[in-house]
N, C-alpha and C positions, 0 to 999 in steps of 0.2 A: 018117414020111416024108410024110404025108398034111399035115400041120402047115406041111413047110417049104414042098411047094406050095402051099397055103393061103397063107402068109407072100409067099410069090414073085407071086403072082396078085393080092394084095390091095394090096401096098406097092409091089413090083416089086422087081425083079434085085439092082438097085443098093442100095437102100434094106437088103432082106434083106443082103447081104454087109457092108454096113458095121457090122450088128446081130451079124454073127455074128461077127466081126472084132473087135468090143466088146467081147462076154462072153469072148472066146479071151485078149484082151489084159487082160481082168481077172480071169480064171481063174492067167493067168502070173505076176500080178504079185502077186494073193494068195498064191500059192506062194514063190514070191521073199521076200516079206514072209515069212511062215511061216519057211522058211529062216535067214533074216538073224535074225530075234528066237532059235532054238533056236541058231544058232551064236552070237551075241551072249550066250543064255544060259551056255552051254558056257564062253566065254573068262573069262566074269564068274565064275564059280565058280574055273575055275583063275585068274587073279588073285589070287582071294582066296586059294586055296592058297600061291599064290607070294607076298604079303603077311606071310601068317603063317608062312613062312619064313624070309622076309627080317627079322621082330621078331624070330626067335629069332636070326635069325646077330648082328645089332645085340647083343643080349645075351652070345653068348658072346665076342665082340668087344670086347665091356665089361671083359667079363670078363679077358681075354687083357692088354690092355694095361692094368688094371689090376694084375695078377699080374707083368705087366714092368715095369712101373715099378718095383715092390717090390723086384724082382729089380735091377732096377737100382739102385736105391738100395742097397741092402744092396752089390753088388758094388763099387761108388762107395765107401761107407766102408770094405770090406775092401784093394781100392785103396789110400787113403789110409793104411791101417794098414802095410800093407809097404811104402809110398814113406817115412813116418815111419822106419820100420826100419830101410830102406838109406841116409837121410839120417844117421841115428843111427851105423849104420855104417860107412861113408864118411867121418865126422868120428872113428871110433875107430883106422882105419886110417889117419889122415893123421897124427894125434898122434904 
């Protein structure tokens, strides 16, 4: 207490408040900082979670319409084999 009179007497009223005003307003903003970097750290980690989820779903995704295409293909030629068949039979029934 002795300090801030000292401070008040030597500088004056004004002077002291703007000093104290200073250090409040960069005690805030260290904090604030503080904050923003540990929440900034936070997001960046999950990111990264959410990244190496998103590689996996691209892979089974790969996967998927690879497996349908196949599937479709194979159904395409079984298609083709009973349209053959009823063309076959359609020309046995008109004879």
């Amino acid at each position: 207490m002795s300090e801030t009179v000292n401070v008040i007497s030597t500088l004056g009223f004004p002077i002291a408040v703007c000093i104290a005003l200073g250090w409040f307003i960069d005690k805030i903003i260290s904090e604030y900082s503080q904050d923003n970097k540990d929440r900034e750290k936070a997001i960046m980690s999950e990111m990264s979670k959410i990244n190496d989820t998103n590689g996996e779903l691209v892979q089974s995704n790969k996967e998927v319409v690879r497996t349908n295409s196949l599937l479709v293909e194979e159904m395409t030629k079984k298609l083709s084999g009973i349209d053959m068949k009823l063309d076959d039979l359609r020309d046995e029934i008109r004879r």
